[in-house]
mmCIF file of the N, C-alpha and C atoms, coordinates in Angstrom:
data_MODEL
# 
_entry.id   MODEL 
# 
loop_
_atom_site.group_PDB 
_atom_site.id 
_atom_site.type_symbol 
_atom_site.label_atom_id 
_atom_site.label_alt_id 
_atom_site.label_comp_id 
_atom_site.label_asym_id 
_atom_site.label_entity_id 
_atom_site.label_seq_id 
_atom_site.pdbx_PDB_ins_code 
_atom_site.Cartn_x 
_atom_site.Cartn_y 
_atom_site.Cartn_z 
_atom_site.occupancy 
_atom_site.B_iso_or_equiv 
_atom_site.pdbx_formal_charge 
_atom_site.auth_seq_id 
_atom_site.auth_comp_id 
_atom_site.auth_asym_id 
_atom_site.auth_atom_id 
_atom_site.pdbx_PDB_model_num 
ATOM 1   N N  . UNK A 1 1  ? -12.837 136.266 -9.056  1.00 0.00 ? 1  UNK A N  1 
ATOM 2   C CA . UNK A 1 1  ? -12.263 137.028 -7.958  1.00 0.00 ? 1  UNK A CA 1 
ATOM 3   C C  . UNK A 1 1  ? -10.764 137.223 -8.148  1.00 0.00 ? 1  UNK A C  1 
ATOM 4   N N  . UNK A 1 2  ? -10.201 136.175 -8.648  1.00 0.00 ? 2  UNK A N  1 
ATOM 5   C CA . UNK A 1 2  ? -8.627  136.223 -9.296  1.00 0.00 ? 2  UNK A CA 1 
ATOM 6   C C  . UNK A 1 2  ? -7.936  137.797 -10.166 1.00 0.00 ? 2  UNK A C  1 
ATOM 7   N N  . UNK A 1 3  ? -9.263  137.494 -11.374 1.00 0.00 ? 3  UNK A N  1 
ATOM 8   C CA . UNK A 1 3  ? -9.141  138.738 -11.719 1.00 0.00 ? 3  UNK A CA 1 
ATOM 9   C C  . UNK A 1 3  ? -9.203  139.895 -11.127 1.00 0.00 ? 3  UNK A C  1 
ATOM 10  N N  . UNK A 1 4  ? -9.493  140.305 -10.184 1.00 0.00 ? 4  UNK A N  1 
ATOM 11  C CA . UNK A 1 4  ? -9.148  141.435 -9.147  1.00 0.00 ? 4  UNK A CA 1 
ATOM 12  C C  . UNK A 1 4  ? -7.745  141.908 -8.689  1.00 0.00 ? 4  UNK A C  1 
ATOM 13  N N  . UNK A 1 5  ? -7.086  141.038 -8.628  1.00 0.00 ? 5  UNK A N  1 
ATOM 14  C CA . UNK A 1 5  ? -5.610  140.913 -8.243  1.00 0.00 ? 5  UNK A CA 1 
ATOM 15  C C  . UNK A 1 5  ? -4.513  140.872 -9.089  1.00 0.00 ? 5  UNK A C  1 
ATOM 16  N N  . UNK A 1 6  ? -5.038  140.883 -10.883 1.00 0.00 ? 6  UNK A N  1 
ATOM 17  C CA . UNK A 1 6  ? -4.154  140.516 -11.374 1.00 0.00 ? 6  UNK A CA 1 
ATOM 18  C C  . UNK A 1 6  ? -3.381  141.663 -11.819 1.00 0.00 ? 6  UNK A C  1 
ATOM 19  N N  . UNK A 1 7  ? -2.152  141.784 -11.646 1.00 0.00 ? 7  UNK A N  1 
ATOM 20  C CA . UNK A 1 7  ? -1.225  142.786 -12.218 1.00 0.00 ? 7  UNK A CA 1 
ATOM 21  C C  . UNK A 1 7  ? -1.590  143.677 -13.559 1.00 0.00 ? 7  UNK A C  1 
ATOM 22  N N  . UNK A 1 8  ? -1.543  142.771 -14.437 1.00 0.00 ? 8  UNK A N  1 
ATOM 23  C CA . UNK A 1 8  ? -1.775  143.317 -15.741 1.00 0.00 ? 8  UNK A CA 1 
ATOM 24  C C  . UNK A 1 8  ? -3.011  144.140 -16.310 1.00 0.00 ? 8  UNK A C  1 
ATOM 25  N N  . UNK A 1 9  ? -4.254  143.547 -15.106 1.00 0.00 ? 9  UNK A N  1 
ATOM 26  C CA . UNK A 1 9  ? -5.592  144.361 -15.366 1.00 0.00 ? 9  UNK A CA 1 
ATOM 27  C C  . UNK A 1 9  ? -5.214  145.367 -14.665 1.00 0.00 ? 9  UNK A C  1 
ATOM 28  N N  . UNK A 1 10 ? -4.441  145.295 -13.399 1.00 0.00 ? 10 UNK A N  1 
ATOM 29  C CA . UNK A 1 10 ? -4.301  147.015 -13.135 1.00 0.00 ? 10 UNK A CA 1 
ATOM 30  C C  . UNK A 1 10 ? -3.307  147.835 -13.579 1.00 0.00 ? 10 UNK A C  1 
ATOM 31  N N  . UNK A 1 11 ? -2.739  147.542 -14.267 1.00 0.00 ? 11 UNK A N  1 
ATOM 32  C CA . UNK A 1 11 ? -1.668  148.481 -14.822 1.00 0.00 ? 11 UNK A CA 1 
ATOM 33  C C  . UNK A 1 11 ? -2.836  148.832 -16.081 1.00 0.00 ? 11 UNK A C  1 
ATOM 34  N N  . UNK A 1 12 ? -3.172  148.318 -17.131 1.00 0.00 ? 12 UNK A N  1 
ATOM 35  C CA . UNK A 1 12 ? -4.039  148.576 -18.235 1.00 0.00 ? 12 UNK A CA 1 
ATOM 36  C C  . UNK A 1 12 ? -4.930  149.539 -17.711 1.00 0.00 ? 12 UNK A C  1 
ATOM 37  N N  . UNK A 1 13 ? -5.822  149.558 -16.600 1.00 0.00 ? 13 UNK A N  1 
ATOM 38  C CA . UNK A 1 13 ? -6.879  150.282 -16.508 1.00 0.00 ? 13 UNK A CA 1 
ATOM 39  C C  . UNK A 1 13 ? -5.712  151.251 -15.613 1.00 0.00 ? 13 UNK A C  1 
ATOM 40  N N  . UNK A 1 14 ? -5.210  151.645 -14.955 1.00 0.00 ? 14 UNK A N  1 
ATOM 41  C CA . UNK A 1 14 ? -4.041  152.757 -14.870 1.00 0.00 ? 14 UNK A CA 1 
ATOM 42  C C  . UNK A 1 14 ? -3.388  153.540 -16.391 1.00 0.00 ? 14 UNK A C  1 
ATOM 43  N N  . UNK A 1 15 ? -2.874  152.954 -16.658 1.00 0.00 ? 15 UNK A N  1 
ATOM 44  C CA . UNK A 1 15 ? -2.370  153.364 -18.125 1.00 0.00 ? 15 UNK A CA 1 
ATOM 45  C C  . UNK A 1 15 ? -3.747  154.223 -18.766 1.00 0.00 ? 15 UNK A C  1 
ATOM 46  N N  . UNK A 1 16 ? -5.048  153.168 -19.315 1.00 0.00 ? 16 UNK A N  1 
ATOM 47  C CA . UNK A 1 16 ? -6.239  153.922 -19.764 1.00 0.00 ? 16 UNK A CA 1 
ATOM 48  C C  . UNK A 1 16 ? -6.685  154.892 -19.093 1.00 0.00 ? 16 UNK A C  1 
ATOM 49  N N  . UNK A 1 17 ? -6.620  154.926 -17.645 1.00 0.00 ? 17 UNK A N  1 
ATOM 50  C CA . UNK A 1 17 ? -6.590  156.847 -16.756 1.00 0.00 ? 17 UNK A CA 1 
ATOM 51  C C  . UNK A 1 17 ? -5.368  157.417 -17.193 1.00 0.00 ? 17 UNK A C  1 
ATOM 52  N N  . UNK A 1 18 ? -4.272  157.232 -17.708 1.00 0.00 ? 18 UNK A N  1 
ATOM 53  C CA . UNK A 1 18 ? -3.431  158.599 -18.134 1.00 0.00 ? 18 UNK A CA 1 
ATOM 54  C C  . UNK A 1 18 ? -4.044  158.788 -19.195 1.00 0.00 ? 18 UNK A C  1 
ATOM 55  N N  . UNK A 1 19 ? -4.712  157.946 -20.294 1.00 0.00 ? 19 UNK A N  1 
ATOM 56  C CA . UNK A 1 19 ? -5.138  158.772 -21.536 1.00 0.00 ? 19 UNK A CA 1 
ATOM 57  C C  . UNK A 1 19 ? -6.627  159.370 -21.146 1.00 0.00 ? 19 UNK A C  1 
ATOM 58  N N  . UNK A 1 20 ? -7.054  158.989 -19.912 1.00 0.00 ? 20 UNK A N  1 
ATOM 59  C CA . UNK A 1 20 ? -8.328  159.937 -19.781 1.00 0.00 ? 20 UNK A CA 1 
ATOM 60  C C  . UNK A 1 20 ? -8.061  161.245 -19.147 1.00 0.00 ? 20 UNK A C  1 
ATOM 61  N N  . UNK A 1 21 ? -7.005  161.502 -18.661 1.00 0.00 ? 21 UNK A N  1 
ATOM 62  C CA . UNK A 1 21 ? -6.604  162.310 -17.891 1.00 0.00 ? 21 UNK A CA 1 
ATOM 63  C C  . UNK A 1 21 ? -5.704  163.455 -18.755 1.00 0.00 ? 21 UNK A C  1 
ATOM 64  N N  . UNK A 1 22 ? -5.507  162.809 -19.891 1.00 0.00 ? 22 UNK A N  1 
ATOM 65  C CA . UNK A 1 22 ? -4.878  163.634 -21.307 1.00 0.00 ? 22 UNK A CA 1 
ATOM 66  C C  . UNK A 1 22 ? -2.707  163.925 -20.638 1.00 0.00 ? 22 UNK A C  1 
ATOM 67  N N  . UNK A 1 23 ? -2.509  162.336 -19.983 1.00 0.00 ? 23 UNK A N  1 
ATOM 68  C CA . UNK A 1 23 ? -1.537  162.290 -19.662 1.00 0.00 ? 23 UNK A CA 1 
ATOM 69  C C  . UNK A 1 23 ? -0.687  161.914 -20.907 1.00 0.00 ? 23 UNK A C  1 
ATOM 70  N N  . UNK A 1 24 ? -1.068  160.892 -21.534 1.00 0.00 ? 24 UNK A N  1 
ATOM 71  C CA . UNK A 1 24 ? -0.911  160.472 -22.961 1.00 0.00 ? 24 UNK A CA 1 
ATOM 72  C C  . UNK A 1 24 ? -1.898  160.828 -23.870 1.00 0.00 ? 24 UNK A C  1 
ATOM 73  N N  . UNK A 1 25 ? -1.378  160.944 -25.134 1.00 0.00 ? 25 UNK A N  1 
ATOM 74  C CA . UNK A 1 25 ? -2.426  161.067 -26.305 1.00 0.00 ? 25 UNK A CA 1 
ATOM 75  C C  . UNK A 1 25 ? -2.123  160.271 -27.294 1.00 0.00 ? 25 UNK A C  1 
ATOM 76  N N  . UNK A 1 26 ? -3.174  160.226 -28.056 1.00 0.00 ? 26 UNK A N  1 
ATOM 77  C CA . UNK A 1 26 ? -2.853  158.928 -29.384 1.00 0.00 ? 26 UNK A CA 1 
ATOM 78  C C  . UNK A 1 26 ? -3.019  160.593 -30.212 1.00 0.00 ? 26 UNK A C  1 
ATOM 79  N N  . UNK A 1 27 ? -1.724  160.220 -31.634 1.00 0.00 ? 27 UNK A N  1 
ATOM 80  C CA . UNK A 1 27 ? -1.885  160.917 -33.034 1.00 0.00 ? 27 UNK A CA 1 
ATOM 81  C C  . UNK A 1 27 ? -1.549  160.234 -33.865 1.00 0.00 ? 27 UNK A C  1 
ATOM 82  N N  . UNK A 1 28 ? -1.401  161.181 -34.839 1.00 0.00 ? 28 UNK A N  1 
ATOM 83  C CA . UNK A 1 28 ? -1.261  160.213 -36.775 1.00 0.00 ? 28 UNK A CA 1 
ATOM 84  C C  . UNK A 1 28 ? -2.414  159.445 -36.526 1.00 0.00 ? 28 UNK A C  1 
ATOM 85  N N  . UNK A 1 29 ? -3.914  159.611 -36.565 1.00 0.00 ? 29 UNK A N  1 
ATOM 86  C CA . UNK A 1 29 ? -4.466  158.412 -36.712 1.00 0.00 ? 29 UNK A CA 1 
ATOM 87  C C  . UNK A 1 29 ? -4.868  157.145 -35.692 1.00 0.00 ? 29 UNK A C  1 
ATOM 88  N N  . UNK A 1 30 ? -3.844  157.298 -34.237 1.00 0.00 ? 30 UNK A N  1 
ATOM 89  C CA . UNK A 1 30 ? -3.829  156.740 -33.846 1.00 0.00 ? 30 UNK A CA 1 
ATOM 90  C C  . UNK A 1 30 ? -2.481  155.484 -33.787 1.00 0.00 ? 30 UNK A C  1 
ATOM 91  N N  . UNK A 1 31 ? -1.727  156.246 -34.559 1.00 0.00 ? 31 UNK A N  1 
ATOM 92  C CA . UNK A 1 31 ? -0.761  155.037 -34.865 1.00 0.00 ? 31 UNK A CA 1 
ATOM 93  C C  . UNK A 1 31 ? 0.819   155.735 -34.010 1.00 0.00 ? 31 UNK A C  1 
ATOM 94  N N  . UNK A 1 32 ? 0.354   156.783 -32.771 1.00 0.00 ? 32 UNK A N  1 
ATOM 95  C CA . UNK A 1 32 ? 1.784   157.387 -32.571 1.00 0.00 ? 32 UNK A CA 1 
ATOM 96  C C  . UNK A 1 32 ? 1.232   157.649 -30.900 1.00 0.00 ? 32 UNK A C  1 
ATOM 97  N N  . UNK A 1 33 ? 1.972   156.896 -30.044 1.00 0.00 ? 33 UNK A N  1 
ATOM 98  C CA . UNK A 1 33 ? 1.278   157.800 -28.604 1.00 0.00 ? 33 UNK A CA 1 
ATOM 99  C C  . UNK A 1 33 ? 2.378   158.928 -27.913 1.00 0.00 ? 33 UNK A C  1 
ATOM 100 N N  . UNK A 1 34 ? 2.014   159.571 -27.498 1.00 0.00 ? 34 UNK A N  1 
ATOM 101 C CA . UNK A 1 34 ? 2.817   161.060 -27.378 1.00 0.00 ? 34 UNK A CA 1 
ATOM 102 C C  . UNK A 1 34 ? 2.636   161.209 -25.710 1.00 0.00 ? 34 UNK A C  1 
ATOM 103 N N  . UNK A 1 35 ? 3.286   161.623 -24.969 1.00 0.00 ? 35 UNK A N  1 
ATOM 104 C CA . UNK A 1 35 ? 3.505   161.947 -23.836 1.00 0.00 ? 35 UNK A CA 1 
ATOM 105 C C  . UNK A 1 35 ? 2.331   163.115 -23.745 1.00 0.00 ? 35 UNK A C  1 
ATOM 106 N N  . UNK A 1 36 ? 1.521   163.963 -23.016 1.00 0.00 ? 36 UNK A N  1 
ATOM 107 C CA . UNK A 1 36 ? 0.924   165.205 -22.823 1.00 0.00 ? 36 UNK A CA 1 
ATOM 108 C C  . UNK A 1 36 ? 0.812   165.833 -21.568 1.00 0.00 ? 36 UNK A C  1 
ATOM 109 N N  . UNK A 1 37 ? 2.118   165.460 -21.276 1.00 0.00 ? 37 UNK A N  1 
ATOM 110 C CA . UNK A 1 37 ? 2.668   166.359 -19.372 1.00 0.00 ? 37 UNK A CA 1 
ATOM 111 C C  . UNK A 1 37 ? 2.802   168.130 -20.024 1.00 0.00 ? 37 UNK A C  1 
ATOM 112 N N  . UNK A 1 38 ? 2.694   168.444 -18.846 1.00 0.00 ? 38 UNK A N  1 
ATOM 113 C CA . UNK A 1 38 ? 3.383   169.932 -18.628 1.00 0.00 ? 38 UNK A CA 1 
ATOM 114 C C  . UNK A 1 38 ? 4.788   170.317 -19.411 1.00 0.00 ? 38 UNK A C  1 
ATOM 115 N N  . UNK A 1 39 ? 5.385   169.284 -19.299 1.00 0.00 ? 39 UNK A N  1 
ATOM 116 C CA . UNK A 1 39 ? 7.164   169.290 -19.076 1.00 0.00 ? 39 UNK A CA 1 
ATOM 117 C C  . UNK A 1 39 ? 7.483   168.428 -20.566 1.00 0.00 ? 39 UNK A C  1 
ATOM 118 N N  . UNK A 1 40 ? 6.456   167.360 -20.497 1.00 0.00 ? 40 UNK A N  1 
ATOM 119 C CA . UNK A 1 40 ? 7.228   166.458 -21.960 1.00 0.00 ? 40 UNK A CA 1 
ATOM 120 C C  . UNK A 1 40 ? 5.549   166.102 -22.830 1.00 0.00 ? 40 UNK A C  1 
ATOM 121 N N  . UNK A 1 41 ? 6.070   166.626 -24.063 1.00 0.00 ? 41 UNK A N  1 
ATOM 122 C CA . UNK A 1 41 ? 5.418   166.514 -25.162 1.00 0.00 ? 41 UNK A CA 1 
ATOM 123 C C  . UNK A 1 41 ? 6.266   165.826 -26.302 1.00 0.00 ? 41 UNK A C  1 
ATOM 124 N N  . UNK A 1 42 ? 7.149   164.648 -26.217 1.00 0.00 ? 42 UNK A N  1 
ATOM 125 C CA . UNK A 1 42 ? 7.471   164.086 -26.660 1.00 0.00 ? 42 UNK A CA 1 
ATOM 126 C C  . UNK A 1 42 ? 6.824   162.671 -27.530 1.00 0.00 ? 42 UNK A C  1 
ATOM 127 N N  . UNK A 1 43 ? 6.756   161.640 -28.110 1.00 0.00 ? 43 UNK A N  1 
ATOM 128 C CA . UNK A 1 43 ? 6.745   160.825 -28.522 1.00 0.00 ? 43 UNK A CA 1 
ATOM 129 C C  . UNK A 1 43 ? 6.976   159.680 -27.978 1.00 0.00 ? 43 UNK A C  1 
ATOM 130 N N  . UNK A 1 44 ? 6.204   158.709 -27.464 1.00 0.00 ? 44 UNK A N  1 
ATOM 131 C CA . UNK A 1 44 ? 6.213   157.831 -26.703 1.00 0.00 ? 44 UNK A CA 1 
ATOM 132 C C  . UNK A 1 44 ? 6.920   156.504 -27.321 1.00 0.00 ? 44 UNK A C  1 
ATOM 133 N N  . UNK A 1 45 ? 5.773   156.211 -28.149 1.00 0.00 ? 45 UNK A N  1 
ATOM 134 C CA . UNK A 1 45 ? 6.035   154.698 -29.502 1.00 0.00 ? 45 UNK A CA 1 
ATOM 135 C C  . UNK A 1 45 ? 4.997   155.284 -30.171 1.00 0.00 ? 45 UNK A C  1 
ATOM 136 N N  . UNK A 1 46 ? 6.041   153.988 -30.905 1.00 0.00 ? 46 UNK A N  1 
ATOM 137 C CA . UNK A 1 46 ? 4.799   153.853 -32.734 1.00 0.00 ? 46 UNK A CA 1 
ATOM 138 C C  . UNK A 1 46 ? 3.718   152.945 -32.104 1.00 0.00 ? 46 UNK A C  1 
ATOM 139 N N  . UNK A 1 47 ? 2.327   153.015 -32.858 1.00 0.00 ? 47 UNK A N  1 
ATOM 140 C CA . UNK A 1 47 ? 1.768   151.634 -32.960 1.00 0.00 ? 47 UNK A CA 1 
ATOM 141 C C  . UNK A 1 47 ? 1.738   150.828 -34.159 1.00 0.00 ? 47 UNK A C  1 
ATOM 142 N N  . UNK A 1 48 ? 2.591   149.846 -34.054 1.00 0.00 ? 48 UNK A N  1 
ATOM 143 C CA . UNK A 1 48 ? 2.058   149.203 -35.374 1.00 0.00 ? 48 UNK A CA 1 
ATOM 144 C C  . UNK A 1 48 ? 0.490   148.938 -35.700 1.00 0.00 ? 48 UNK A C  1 
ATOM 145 N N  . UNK A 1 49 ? 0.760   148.749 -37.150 1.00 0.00 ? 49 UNK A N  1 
ATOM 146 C CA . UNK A 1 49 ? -0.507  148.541 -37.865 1.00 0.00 ? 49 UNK A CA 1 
ATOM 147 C C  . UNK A 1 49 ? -1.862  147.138 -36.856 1.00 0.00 ? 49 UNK A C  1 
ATOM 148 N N  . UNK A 1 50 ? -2.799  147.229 -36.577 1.00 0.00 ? 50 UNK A N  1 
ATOM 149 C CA . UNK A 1 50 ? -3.293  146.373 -35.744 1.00 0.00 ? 50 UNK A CA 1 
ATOM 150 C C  . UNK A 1 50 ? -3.193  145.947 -34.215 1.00 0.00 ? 50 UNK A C  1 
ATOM 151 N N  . UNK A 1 51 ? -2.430  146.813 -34.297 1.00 0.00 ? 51 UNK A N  1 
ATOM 152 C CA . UNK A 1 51 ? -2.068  146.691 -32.521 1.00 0.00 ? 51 UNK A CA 1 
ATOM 153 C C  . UNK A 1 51 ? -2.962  147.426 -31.654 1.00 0.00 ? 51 UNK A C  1 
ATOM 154 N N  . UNK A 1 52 ? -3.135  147.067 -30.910 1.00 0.00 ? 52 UNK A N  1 
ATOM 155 C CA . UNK A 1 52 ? -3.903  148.027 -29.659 1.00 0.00 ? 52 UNK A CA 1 
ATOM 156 C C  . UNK A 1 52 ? -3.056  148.985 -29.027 1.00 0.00 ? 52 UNK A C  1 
ATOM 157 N N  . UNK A 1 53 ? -3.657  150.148 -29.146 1.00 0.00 ? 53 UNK A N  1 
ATOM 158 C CA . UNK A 1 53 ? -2.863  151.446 -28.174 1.00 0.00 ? 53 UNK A CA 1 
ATOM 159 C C  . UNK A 1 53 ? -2.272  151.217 -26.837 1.00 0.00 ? 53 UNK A C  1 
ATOM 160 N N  . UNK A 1 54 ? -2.880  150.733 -26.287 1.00 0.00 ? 54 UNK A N  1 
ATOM 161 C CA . UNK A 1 54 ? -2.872  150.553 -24.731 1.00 0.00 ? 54 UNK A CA 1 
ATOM 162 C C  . UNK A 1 54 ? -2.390  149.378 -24.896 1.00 0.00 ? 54 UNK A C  1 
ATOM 163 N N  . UNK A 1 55 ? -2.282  148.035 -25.036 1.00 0.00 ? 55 UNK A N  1 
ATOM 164 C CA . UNK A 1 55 ? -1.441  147.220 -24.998 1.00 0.00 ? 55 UNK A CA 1 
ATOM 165 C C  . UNK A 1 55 ? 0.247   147.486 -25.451 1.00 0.00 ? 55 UNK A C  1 
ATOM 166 N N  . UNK A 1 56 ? 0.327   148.586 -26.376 1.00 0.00 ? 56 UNK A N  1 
ATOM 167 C CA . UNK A 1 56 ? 2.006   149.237 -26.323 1.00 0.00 ? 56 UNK A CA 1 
ATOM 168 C C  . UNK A 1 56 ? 2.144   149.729 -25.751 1.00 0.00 ? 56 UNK A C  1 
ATOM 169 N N  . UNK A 1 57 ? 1.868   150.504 -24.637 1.00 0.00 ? 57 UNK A N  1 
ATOM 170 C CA . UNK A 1 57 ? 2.113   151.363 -23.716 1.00 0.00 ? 57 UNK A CA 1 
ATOM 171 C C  . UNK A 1 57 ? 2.575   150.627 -22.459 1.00 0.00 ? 57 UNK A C  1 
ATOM 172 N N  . UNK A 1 58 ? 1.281   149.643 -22.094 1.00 0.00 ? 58 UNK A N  1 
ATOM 173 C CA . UNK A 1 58 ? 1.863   148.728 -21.300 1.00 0.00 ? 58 UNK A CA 1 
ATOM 174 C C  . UNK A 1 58 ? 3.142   147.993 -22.011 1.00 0.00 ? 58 UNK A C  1 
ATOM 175 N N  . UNK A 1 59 ? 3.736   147.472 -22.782 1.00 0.00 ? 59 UNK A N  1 
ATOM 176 C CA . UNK A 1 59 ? 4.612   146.957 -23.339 1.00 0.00 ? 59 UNK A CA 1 
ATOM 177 C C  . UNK A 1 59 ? 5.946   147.910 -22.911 1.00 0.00 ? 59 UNK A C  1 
ATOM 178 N N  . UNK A 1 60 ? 5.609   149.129 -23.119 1.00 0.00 ? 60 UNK A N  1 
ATOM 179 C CA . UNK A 1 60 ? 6.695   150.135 -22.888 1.00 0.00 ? 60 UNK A CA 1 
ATOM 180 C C  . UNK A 1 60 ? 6.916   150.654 -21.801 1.00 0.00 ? 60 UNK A C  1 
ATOM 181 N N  . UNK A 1 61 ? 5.607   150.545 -20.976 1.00 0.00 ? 61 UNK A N  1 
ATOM 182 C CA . UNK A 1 61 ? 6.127   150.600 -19.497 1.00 0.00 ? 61 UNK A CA 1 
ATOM 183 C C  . UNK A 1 61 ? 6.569   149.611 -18.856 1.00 0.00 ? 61 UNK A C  1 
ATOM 184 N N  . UNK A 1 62 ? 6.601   148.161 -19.336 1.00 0.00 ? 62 UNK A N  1 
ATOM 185 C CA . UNK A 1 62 ? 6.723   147.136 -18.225 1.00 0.00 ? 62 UNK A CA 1 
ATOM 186 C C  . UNK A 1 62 ? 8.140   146.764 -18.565 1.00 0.00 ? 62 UNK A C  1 
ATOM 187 N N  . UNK A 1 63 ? 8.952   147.676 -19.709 1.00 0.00 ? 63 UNK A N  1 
ATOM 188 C CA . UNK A 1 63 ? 9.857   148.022 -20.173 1.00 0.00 ? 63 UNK A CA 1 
ATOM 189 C C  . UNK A 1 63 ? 11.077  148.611 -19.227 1.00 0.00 ? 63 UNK A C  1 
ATOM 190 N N  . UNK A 1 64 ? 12.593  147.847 -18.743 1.00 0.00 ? 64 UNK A N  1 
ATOM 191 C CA . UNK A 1 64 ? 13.434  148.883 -17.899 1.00 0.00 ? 64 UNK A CA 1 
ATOM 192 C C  . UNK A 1 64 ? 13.473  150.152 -18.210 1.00 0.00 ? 64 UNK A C  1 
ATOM 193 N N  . UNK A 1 65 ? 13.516  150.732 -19.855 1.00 0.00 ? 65 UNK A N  1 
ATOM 194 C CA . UNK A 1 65 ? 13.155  152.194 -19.917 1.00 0.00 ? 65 UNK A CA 1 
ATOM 195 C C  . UNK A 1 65 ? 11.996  152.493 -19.421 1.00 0.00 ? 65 UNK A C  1 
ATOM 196 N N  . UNK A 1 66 ? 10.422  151.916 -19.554 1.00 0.00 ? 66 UNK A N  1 
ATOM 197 C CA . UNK A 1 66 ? 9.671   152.418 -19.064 1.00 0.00 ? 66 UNK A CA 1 
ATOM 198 C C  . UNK A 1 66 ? 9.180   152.757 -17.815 1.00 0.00 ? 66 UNK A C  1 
ATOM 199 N N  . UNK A 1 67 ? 9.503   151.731 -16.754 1.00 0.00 ? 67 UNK A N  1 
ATOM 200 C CA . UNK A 1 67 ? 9.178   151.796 -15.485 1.00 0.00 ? 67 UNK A CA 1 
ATOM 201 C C  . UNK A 1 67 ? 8.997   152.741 -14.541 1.00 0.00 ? 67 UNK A C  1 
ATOM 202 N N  . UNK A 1 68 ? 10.121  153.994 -14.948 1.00 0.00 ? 68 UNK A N  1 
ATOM 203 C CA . UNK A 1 68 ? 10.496  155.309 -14.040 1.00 0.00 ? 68 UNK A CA 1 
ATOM 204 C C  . UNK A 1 68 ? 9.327   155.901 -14.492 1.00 0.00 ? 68 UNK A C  1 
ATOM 205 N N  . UNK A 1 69 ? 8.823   155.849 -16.061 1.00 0.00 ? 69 UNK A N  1 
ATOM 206 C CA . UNK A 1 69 ? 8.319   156.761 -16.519 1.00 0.00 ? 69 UNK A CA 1 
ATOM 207 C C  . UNK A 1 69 ? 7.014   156.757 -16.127 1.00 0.00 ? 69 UNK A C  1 
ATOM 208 N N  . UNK A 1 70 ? 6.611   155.445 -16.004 1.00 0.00 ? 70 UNK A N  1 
ATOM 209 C CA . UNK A 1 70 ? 5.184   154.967 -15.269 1.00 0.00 ? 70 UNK A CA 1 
ATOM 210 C C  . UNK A 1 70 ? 5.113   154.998 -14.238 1.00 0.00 ? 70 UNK A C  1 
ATOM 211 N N  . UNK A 1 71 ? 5.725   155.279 -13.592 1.00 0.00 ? 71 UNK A N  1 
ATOM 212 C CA . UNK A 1 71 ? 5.759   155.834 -12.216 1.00 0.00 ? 71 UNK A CA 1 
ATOM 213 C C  . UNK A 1 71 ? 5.693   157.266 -12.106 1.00 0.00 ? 71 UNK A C  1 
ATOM 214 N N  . UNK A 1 72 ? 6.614   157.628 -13.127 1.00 0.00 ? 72 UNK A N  1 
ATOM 215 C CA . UNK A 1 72 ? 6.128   159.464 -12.710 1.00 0.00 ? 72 UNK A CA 1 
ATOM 216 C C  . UNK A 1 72 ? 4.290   159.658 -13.392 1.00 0.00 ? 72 UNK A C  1 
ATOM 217 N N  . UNK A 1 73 ? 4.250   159.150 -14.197 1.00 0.00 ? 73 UNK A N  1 
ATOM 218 C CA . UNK A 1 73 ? 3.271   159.716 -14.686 1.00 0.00 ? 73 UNK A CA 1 
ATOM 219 C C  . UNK A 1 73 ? 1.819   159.259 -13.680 1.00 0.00 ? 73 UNK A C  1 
ATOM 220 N N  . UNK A 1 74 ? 2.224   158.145 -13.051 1.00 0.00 ? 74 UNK A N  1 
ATOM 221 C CA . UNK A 1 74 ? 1.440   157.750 -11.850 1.00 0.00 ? 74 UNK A CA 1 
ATOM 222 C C  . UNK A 1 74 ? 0.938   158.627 -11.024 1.00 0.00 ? 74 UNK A C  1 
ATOM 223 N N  . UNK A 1 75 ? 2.020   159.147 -10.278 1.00 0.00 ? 75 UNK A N  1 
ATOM 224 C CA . UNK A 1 75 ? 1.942   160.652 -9.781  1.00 0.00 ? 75 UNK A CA 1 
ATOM 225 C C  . UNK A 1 75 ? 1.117   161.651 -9.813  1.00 0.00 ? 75 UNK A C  1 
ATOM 226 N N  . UNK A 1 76 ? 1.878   162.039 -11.197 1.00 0.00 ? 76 UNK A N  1 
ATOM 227 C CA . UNK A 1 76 ? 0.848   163.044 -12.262 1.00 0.00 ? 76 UNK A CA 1 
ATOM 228 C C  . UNK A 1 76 ? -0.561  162.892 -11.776 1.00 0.00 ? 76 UNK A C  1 
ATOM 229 N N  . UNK A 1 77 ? -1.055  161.526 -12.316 1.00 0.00 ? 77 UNK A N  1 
ATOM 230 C CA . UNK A 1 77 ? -2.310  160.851 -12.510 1.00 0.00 ? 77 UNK A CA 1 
ATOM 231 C C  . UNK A 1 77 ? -3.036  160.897 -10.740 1.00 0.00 ? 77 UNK A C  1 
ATOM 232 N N  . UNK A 1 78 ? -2.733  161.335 -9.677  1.00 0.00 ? 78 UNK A N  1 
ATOM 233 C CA . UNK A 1 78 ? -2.658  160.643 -8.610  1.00 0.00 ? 78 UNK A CA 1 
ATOM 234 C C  . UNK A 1 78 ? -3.503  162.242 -8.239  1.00 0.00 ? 78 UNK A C  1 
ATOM 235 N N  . UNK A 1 79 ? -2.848  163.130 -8.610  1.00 0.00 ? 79 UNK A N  1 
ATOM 236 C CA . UNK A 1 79 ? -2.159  164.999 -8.434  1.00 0.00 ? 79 UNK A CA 1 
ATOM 237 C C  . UNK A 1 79 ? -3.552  165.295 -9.411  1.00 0.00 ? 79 UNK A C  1 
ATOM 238 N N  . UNK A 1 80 ? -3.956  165.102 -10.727 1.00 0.00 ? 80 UNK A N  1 
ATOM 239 C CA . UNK A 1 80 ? -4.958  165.467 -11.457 1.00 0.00 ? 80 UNK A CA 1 
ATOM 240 C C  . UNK A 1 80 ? -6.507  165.386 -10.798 1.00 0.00 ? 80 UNK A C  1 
# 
């Protein structure tokens, strides 16, 4: 029941709805996640070799740069 509450499972399964929602995209292979808004088609992070997609993302949102950004894209995600 813990697990229900825990922060980190809901940000992950949030994060995994922007890439279902084609808010983010994985390229190169999978080794590059890219923004896929209206407005920014930029380059998010690298993934290193063995890493999980979605565990850098969360990394980069729970990030002071990331925070705003996970929040807008929240939005986005909210609006889709």
């Amino acid at each position: 029941l813990n697990l229900l509450k825990d922060p980190t499972l809901k940000m992950n399964a949030t994060i995994q709805s922007f890439f279902d929602k084609k808010l983010l995209s994985l390229r190169n292979q999978g080794k590059e996640i890219w923004f896929n808004t209206a407005s920014n088609k930029k380059k998010l992070t690298n993934v290193p070799y063995g890493e999980d997609p979605l565990y850098m993302a969360a990394s980069f949102f729970e990030s002071d740069d990331g925070i705003e950004l996970y929040k807008h894209l929240k939005s986005l995600a909210k609006n889709a």
